[in-house]
Short mmCIF file of the C-alpha atoms (twelve columns), coordinates in Angstrom:
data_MODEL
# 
_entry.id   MODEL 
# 
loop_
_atom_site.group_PDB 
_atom_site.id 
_atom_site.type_symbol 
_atom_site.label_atom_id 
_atom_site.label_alt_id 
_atom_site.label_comp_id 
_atom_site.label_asym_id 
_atom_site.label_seq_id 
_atom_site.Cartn_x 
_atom_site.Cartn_y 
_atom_site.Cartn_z 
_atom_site.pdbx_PDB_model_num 
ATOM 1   C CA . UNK A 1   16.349  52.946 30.937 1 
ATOM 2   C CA . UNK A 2   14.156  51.888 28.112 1 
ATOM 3   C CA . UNK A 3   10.733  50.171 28.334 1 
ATOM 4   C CA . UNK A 4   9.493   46.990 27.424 1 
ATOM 5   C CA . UNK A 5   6.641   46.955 25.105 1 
ATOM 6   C CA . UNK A 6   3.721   45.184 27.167 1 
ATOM 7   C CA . UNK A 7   1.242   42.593 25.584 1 
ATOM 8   C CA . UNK A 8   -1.443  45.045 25.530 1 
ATOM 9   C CA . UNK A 9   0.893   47.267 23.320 1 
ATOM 10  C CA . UNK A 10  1.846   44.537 20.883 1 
ATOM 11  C CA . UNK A 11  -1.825  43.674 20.683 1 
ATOM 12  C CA . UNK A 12  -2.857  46.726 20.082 1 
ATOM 13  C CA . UNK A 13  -0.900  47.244 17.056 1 
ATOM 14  C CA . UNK A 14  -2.682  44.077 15.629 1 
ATOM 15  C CA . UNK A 15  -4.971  43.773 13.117 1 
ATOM 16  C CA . UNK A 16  -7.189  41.884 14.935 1 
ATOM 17  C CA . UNK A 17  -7.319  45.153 17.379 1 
ATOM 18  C CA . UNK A 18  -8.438  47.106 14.736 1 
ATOM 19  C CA . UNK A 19  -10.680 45.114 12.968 1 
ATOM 20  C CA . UNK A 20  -12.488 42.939 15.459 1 
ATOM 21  C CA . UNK A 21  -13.070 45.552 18.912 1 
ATOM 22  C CA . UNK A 22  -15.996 47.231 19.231 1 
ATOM 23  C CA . UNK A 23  -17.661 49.187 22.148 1 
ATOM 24  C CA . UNK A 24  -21.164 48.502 23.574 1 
ATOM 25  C CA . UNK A 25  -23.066 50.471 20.626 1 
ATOM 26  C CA . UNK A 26  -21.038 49.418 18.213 1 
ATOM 27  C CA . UNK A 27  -21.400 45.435 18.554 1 
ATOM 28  C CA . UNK A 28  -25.058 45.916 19.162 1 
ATOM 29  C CA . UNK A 29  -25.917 48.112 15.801 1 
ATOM 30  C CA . UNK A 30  -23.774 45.235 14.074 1 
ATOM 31  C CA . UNK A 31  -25.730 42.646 15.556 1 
ATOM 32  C CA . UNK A 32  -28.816 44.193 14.815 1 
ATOM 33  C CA . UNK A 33  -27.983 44.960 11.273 1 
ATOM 34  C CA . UNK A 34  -26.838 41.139 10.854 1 
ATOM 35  C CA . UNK A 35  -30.143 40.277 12.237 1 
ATOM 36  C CA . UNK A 36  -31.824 42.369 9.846  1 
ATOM 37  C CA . UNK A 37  -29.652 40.842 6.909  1 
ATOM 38  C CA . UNK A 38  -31.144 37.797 8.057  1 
ATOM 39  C CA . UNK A 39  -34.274 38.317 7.814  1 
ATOM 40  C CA . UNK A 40  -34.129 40.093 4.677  1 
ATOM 41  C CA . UNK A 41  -32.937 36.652 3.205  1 
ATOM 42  C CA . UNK A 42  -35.940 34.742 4.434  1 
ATOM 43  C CA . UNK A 43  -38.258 37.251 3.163  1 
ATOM 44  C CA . UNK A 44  -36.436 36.620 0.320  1 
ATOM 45  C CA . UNK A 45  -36.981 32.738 0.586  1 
ATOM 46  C CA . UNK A 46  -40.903 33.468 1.182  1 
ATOM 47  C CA . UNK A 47  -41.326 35.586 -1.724 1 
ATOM 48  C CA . UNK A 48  -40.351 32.999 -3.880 1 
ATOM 49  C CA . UNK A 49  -43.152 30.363 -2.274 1 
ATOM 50  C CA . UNK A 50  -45.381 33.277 -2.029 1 
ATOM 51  C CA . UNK A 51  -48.587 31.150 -3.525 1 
ATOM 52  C CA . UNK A 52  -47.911 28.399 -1.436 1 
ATOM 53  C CA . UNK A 53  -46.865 29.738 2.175  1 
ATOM 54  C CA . UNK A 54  -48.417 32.340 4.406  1 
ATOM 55  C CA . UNK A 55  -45.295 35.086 5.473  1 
ATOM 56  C CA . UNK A 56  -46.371 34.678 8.576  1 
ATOM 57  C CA . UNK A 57  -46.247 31.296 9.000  1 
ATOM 58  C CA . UNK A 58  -42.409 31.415 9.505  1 
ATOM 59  C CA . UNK A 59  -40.916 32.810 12.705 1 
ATOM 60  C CA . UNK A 60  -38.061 34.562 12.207 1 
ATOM 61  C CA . UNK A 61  -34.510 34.106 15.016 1 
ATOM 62  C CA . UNK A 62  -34.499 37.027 17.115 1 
ATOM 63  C CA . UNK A 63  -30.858 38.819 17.833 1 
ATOM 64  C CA . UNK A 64  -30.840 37.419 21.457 1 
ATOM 65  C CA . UNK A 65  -31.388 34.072 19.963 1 
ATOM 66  C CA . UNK A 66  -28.819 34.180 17.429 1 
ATOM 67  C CA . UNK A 67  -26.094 34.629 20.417 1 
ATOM 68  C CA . UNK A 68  -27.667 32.194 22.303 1 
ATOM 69  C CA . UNK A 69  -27.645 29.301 19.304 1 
ATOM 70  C CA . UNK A 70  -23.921 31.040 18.119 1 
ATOM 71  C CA . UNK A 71  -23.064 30.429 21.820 1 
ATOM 72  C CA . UNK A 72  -24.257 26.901 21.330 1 
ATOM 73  C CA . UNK A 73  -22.398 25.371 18.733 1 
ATOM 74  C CA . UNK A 74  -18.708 27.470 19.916 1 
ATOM 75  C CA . UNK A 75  -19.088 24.980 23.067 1 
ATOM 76  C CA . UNK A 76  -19.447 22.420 20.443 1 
ATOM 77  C CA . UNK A 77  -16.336 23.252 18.781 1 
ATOM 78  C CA . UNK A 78  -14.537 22.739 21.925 1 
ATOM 79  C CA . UNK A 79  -15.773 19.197 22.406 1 
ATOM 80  C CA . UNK A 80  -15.046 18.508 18.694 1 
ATOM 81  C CA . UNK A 81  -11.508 19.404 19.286 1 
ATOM 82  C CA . UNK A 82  -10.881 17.323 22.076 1 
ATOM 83  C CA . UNK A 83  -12.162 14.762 20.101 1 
ATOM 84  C CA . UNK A 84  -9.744  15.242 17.808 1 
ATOM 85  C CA . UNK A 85  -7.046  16.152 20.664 1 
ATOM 86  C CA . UNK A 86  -6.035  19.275 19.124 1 
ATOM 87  C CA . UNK A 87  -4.546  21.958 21.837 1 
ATOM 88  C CA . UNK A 88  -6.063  24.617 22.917 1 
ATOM 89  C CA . UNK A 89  -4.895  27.169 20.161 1 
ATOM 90  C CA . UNK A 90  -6.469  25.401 17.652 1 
ATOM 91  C CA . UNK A 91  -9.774  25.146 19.537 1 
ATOM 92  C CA . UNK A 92  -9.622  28.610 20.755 1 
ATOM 93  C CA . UNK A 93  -9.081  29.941 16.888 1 
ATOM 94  C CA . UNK A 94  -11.586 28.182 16.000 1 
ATOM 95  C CA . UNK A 95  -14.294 29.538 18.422 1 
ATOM 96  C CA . UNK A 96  -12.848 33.376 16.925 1 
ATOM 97  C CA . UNK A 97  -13.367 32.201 13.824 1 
ATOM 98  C CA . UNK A 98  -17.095 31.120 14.053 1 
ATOM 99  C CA . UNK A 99  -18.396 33.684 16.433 1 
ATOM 100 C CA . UNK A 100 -16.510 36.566 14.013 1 
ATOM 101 C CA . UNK A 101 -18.685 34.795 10.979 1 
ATOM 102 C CA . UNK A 102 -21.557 35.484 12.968 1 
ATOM 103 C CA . UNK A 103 -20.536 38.979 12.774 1 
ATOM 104 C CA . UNK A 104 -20.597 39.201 9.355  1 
ATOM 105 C CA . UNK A 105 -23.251 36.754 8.496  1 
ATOM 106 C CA . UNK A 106 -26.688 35.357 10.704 1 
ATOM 107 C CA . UNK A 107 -27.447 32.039 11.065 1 
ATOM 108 C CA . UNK A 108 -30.431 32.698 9.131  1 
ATOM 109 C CA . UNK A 109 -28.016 32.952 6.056  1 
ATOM 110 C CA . UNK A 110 -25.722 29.962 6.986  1 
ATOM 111 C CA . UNK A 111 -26.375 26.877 9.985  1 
ATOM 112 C CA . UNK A 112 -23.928 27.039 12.504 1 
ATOM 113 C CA . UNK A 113 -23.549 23.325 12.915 1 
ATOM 114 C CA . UNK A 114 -21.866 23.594 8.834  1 
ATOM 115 C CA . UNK A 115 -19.922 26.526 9.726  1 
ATOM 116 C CA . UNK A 116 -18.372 25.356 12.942 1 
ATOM 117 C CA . UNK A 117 -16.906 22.013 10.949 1 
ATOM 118 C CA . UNK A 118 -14.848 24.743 8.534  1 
ATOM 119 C CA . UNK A 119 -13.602 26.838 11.204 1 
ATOM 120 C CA . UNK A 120 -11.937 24.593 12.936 1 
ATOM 121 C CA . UNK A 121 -10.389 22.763 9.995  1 
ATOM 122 C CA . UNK A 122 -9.502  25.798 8.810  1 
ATOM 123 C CA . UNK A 123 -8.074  26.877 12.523 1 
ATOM 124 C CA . UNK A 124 -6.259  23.716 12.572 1 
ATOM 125 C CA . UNK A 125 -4.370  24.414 9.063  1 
ATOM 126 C CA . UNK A 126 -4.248  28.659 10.489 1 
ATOM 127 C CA . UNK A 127 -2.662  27.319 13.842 1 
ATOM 128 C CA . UNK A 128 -0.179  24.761 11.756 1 
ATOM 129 C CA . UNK A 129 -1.767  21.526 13.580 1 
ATOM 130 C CA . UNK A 130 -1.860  19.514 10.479 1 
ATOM 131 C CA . UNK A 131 -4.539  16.789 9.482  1 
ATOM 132 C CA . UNK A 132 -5.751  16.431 6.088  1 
ATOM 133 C CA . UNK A 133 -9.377  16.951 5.114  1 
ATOM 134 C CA . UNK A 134 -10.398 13.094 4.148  1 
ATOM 135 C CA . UNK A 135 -8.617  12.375 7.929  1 
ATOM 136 C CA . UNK A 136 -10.763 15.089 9.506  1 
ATOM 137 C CA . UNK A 137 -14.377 13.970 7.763  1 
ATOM 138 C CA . UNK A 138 -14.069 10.361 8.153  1 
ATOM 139 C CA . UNK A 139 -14.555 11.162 11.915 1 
ATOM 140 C CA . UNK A 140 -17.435 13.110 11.712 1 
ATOM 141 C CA . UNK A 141 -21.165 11.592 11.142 1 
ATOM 142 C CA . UNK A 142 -22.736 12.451 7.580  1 
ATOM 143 C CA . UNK A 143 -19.691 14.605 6.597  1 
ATOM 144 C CA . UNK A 144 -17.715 14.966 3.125  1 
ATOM 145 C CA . UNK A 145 -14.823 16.552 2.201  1 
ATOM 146 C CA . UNK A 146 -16.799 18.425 0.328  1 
ATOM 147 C CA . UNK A 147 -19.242 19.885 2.384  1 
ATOM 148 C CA . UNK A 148 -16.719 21.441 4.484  1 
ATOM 149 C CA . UNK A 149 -14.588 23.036 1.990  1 
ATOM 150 C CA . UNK A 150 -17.654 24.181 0.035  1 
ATOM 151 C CA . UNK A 151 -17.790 26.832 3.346  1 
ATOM 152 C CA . UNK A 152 -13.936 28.201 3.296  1 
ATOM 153 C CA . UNK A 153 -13.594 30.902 0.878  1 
ATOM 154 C CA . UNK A 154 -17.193 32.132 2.714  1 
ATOM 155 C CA . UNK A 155 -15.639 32.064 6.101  1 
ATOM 156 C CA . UNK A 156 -12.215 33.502 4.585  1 
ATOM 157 C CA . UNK A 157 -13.681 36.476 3.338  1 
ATOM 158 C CA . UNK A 158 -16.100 36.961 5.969  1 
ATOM 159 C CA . UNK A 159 -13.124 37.444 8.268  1 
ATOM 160 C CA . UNK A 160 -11.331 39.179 5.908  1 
ATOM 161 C CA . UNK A 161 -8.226  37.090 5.869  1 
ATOM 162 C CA . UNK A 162 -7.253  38.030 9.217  1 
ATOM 163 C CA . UNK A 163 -6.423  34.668 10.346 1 
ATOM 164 C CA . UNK A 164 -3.729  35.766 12.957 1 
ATOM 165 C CA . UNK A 165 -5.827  35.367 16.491 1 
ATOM 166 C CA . UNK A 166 -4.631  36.436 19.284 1 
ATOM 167 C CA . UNK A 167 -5.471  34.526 22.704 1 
ATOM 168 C CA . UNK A 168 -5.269  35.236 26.010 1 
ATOM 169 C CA . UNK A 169 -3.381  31.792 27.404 1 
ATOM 170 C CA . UNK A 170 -0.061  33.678 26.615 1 
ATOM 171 C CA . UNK A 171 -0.075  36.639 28.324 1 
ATOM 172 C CA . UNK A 172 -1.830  34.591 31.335 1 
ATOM 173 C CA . UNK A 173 1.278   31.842 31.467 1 
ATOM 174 C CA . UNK A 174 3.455   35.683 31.551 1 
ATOM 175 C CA . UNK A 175 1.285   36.438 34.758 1 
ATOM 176 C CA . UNK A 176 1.524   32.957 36.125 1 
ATOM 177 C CA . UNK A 177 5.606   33.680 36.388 1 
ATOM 178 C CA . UNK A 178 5.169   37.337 37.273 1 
ATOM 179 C CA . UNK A 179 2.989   35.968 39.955 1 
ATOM 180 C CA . UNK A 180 5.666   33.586 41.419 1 
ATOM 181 C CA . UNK A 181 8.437   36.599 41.515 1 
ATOM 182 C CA . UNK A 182 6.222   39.426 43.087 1 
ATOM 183 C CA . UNK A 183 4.489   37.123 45.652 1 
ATOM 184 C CA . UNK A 184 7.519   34.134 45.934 1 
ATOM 185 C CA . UNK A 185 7.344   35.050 50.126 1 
ATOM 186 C CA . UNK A 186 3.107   34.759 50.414 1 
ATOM 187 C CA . UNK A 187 2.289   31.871 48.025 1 
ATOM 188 C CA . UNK A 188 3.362   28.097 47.837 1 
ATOM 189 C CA . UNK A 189 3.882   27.322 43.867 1 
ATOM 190 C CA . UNK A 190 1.615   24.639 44.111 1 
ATOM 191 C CA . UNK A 191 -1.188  27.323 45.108 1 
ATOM 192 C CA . UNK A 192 -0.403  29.521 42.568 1 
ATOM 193 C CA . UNK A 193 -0.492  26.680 40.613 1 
ATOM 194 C CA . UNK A 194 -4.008  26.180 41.290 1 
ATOM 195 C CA . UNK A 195 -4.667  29.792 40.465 1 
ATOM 196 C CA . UNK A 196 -3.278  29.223 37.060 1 
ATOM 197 C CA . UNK A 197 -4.926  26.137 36.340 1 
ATOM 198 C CA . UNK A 198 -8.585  27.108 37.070 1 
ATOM 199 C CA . UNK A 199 -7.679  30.365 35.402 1 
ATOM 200 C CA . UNK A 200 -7.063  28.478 32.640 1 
ATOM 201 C CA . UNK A 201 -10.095 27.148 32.487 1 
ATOM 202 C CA . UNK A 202 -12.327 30.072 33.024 1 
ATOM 203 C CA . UNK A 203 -10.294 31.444 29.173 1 
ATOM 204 C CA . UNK A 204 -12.715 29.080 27.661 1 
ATOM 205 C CA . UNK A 205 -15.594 30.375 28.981 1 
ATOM 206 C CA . UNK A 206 -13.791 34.183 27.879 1 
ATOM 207 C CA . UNK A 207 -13.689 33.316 24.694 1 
ATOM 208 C CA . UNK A 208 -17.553 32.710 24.260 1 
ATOM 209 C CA . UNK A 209 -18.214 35.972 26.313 1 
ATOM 210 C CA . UNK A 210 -18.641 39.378 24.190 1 
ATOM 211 C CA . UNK A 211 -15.020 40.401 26.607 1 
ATOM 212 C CA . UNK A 212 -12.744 39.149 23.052 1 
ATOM 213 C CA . UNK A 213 -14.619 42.628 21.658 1 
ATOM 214 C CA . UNK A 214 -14.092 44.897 24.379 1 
ATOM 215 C CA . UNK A 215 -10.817 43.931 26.026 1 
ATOM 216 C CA . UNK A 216 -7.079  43.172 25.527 1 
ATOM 217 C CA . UNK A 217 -5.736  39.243 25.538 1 
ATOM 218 C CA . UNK A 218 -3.853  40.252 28.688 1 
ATOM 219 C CA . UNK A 219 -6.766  41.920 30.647 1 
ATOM 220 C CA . UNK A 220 -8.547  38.938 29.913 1 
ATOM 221 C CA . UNK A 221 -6.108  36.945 31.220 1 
ATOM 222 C CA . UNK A 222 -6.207  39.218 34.984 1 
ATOM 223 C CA . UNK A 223 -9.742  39.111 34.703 1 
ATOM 224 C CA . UNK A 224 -9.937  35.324 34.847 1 
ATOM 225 C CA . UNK A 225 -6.687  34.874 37.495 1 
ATOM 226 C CA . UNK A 226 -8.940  37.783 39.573 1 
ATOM 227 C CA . UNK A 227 -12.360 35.251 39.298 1 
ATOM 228 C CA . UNK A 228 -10.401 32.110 40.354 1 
ATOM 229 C CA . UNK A 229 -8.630  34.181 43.152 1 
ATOM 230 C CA . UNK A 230 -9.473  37.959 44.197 1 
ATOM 231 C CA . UNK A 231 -7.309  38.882 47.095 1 
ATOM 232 C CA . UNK A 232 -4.468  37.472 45.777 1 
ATOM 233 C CA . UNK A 233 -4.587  39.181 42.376 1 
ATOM 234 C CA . UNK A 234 -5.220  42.500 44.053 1 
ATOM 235 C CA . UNK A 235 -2.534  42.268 46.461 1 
ATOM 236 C CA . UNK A 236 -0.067  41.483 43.103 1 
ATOM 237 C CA . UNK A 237 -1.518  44.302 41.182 1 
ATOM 238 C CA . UNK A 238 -1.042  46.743 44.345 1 
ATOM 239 C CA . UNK A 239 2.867   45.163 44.466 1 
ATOM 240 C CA . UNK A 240 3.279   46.264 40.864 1 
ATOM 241 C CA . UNK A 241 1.458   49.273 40.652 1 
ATOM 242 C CA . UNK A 242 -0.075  51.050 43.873 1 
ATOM 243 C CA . UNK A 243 2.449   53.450 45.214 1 
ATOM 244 C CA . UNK A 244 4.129   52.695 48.992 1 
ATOM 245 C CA . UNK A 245 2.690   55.098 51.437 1 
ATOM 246 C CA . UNK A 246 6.633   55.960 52.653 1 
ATOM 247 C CA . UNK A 247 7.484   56.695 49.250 1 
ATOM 248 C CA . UNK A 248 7.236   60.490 49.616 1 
ATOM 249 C CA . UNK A 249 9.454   63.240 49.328 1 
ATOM 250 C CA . UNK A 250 9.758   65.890 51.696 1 
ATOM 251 C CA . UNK A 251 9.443   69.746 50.859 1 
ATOM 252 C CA . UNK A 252 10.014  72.976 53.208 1 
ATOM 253 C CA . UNK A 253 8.105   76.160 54.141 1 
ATOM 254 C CA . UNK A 254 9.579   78.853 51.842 1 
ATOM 255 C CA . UNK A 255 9.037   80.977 54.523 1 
ATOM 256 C CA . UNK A 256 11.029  78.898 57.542 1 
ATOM 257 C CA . UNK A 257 13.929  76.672 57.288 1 
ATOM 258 C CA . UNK A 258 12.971  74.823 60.889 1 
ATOM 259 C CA . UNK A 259 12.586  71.124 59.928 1 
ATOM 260 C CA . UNK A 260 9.585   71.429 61.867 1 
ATOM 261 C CA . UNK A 261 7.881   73.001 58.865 1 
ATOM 262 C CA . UNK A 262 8.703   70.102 56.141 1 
ATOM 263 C CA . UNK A 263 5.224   68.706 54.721 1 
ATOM 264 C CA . UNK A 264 5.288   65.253 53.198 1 
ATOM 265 C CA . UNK A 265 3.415   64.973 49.502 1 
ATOM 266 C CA . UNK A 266 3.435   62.644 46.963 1 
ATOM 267 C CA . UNK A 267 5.547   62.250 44.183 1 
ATOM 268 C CA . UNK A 268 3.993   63.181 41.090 1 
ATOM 269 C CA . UNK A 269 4.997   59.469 39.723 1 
ATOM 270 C CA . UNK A 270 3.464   57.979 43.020 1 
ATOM 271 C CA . UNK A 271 0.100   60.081 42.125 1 
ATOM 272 C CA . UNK A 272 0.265   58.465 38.401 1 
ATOM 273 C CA . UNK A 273 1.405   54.731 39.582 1 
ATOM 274 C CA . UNK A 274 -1.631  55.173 42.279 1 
ATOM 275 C CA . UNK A 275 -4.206  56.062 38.597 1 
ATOM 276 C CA . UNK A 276 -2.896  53.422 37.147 1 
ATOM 277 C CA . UNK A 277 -3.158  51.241 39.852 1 
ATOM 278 C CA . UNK A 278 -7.248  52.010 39.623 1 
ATOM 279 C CA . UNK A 279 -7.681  52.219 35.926 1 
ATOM 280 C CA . UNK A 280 -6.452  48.406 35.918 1 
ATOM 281 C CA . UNK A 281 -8.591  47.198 38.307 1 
ATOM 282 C CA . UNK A 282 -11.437 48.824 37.111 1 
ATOM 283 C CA . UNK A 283 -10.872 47.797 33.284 1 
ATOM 284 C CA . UNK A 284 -10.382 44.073 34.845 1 
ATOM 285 C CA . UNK A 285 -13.766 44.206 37.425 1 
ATOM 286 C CA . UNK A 286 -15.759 44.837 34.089 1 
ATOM 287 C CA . UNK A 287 -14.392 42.280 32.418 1 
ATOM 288 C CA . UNK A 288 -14.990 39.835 34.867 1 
ATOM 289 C CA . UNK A 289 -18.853 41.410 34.352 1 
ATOM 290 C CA . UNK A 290 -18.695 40.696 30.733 1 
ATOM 291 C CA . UNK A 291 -16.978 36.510 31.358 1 
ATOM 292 C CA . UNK A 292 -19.531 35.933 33.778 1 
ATOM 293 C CA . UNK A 293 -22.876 37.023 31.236 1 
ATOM 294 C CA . UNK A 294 -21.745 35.048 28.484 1 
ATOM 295 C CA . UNK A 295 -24.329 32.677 27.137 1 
ATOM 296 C CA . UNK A 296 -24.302 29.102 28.011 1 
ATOM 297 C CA . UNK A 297 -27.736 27.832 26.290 1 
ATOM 298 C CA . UNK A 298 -29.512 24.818 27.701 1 
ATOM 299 C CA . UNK A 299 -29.366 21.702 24.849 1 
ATOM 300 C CA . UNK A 300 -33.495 22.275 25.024 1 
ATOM 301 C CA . UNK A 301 -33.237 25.968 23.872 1 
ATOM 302 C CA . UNK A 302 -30.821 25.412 21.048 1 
ATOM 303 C CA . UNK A 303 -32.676 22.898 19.953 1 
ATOM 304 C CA . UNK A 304 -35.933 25.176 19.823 1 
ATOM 305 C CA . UNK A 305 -34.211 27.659 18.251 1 
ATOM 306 C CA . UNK A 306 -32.320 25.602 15.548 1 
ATOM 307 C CA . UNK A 307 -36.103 24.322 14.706 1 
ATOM 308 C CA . UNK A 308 -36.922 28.361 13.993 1 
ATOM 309 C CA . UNK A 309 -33.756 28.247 12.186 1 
ATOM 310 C CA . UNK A 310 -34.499 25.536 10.185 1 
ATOM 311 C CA . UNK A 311 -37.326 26.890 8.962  1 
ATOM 312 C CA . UNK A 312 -36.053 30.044 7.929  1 
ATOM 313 C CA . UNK A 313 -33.537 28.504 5.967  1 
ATOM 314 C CA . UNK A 314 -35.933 26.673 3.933  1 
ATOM 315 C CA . UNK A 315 -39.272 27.789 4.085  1 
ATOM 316 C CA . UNK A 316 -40.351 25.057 1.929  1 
ATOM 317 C CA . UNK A 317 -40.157 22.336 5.026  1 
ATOM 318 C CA . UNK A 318 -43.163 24.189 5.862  1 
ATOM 319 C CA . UNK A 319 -44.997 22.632 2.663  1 
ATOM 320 C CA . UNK A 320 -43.462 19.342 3.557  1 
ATOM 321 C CA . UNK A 321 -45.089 19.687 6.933  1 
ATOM 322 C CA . UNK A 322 -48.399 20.737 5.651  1 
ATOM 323 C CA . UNK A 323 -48.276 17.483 3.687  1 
ATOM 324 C CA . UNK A 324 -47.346 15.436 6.153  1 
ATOM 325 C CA . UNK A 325 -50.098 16.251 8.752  1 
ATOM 326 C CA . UNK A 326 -52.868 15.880 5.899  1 
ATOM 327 C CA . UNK A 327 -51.968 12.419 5.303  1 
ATOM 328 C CA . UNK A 328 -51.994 11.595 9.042  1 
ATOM 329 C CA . UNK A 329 -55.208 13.091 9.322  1 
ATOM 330 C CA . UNK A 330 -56.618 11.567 6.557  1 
ATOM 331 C CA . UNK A 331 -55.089 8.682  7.194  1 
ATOM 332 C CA . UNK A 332 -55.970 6.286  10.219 1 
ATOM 333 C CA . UNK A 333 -52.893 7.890  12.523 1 
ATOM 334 C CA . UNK A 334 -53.438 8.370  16.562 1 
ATOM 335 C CA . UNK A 335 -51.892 11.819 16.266 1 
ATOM 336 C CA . UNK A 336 -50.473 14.321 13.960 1 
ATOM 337 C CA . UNK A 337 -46.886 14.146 13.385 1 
ATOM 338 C CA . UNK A 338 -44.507 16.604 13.573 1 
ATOM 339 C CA . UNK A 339 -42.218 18.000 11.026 1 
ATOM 340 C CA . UNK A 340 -38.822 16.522 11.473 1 
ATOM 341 C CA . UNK A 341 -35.938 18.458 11.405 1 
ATOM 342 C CA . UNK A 342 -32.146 17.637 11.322 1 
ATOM 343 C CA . UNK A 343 -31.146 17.692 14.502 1 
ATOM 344 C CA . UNK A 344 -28.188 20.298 16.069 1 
# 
């Protein structure tokens, strides 16, 4: 009998498989070479106001920050697109698009808070959910046309036209049915229901998490059913896979014929199923690690950091500062005032 090709398989033939997974070492030495790129740019900046500002007098965004700020606005972009009531292809496309910019690029290089606006118009037109660009601006504060199509080639060719995404509510509506068949005597479908729902839920929080680098759409997917609900996702995985204990075969002493003498052993497929059974809960416990540590950023430290940011986008506010503070001391203020920057 022939086998079906699973949604790991399919996935794994991707190009988003090839281009955008990474282990541990790798994502970090990308991150910290992006992070270096970054810096390199505002050294860059400060060269060219080297008579007027001290290098030091800019702090540069550190790699941990970068996530945390990254993490930031890719929440934002989910509240943007309920605003606009767009489902939850076009929002989850959109986070993929912005955090894989940040792969490419640091937000010392290019804001966040202009980036995000392009990726999800341009996830919207990707995931064929269409609204045109004059539509899409008028409902957004201080925002042209212009401004966010300035950003699209960028963002195109920083994900190098890979605009396919692959997501991991699919293969997790496949489990919610798969669910209902192997368990149909132990669950009500209203609980499993439930299962599905929060499941659901806990994909957003996935997609923010470094697991969309280290793991399939479909191990996602367990990894999130397993969070919501861990005994009843390991008592459907051991249906599927674990071998049953009475599934044996039977083999004689060479030596004696007596049935007395038959030993009971495993079938070699029983010992595979049995490895299999462990690899995928394994792979699925450390993906559950991976959803849980994602960065969720108070409002208080984006905001500090987006000041940093700020900065090291254009020195030169630095000057403006400077200025500012000498008139109110000079002048007949109560304080000094602080250098205003646009807010995230």
């Amino acid at each position: 009998m022939s086998q079906r090709v699973t949604f790991d398989e399919l996935y794994r033939r991707s190009t988003q498989y090839r281009k955008w997974s990474f282990t541990k070492e790798e994502l970090l030495n990308k991150r910290i070479q992006i992070n270096s790129k970054g810096c390199a740019k505002v050294d860059e900046r400060l060269n060219q106001l080297k008579d007027q500002i001290e290098p030091n007098s800019i702090e540069k965004v550190t790699i941990d920050e970068e996530l945390k700020l990254i993490s930031f606005h890719s929440r934002r972009i989910g509240m943007l697109a309920k605003h606009f009531n767009m489902p939850s292809q076009v929002r989850a496309t959109a986070i993929s698009f912005l955090r894989k910019f940040y792969l490419v690029n640091s937000v010392m290089e290019y804001h966040p808070k202009l980036v995000l606006l392009t990726c999800l118009f341009l996830a919207a037109k990707s995931e064929n959910y269409f609204i045109s660009i004059n539509s899409f601006s008028k409902r957004i504060p201080k925002t042209t046309p212009e401004s966010i199509l300035s950003l699209e080639f960028e963002i195109l060719q920083s994900l190098e036209f890979t605009l396919l995404t692959h997501h991991p509510f699919r293969p997790l509506y496949g489990f919610f049915f798969d669910l209902q068949d192997v368990l149909k005597d132990e669950m009500k479908p209203n609980e499993l229901g439930k299962i599905y729902d929060d499941a659901r839920k806990l994909i957003d929080e996935a997609l923010i998490s470094d697991a969309v680098y280290h793991f399939t759409p479909p191990q996602i997917a367990l990894a999130c059913l397993k969070e919501i609900n861990n005994d009843i996702i390991l008592k459907y995985l051991s249906k599927k896979f674990k071998p049953n204990k009475l599934d044996t075969v039977k083999e004689k002493d060479e030596e004696d014929d007596d049935e007395q003498n038959e030993t009971i052993k495993p079938t070699i497929e029983n010992e595979l199923t049995q490895s299999m059974y462990e690899k995928i809960v394994a792979t699925v416990e450390e993906c559950q690690k991976f959803i849980r540590n994602g960065e969720n950023p108070t409002k208080e430290q984006a905001t500090e950091i987006d000041r940093k940011v700020q900065y090291c986008l254009n020195p030169s506010l630095i000057l403006k500062r400077k200025r500012e503070n000498t008139t109110d001391i000079n002048g007949d203020s109560n304080g000094i005032k602080k250098q205003k920057t646009d807010s995230i």
